[in-house]
C-alpha positions in Angstrom: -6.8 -13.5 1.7 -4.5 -11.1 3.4 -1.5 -9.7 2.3 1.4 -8.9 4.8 4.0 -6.1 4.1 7.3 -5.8 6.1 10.0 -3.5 6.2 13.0 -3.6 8.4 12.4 0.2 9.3 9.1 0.0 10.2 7.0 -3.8 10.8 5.0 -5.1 9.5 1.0 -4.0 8.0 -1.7 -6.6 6.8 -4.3 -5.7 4.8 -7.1 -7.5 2.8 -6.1 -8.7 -0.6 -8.2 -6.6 -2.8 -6.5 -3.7 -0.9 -3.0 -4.5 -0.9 -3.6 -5.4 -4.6 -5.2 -1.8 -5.9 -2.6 -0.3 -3.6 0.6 -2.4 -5.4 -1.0 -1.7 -8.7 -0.9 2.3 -7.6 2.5 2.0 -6.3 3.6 0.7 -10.0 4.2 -2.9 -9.3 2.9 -6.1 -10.3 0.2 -7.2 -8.5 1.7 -10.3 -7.8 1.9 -11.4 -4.5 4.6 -12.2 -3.6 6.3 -9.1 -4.0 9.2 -6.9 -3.3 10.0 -3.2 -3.5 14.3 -2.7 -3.2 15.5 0.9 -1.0 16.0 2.0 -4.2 12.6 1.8 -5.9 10.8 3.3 -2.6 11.2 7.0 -3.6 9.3 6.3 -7.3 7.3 4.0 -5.6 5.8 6.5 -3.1 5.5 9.2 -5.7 3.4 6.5 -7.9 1.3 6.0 -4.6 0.8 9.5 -4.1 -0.1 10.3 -7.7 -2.1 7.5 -7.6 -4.3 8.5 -5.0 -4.6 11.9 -6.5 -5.8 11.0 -9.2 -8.8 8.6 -7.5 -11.6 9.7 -5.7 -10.5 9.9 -2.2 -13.2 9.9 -1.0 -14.8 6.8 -3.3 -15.2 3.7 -0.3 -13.6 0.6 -1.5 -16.9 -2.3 -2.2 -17.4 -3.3 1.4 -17.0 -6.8 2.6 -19.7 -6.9 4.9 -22.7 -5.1 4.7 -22.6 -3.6 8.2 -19.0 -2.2 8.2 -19.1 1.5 7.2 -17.0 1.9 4.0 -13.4 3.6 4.4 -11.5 5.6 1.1 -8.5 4.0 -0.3 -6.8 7.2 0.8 -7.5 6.5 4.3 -6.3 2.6 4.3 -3.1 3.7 2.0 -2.2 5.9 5.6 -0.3 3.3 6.9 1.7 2.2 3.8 2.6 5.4 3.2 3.9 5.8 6.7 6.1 2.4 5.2 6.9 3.8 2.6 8.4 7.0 4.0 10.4 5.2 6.8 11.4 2.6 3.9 13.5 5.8 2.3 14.7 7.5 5.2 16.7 4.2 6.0 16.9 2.6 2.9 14.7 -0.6 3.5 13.3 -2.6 1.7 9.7 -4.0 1.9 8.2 -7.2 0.8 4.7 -8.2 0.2 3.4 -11.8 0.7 
């Protein structure tokens, strides 16, 4: 399954569903899918991220999905939501999930 975000400010990012799950979980959401995070919620929502992220292993690879791709840290696939994320609050977007 993959999981498509989009904001307005910035595009749109698709990750694999296990991913964009942990990484909605981390944010503070519902893993539900789909989802939605209002301009107003994006601040919190990018400090839960960050916390989040802190307080994993950065560098702890994700199970891998194929045995021959080289496993990458959540910290390194969050990079591009948390580019999102900060373009979500400097123009007050929105982003949904689905």
């Amino acid at each position: 399954m993959l999981v498509t975000f989009t904001c307005e400010s910035y595009g749109k990012l698709i990750f694999f569903g296990n991913v964009a799950r942990h990484l909605i979980k981390l944010m503070g959401h519902s893993d539900n899918i789909p989802g939605a995070i209002k301009a107003e919620e994006v601040e919190q929502a990018l400090n839960n991220l960050l916390a989040g992220l802190n307080q994993t292993n950065k560098n702890a690879p994700l199970p891998r999905d194929k045995e021959d791709e080289p496993p990458i840290s959540l910290a390194t696939r969050a990079v591009p939501l948390i580019d999102m994320l900060k373009s979500a609050q400097k123009h007050q977007s929105d982003i949904i999930w689905q």
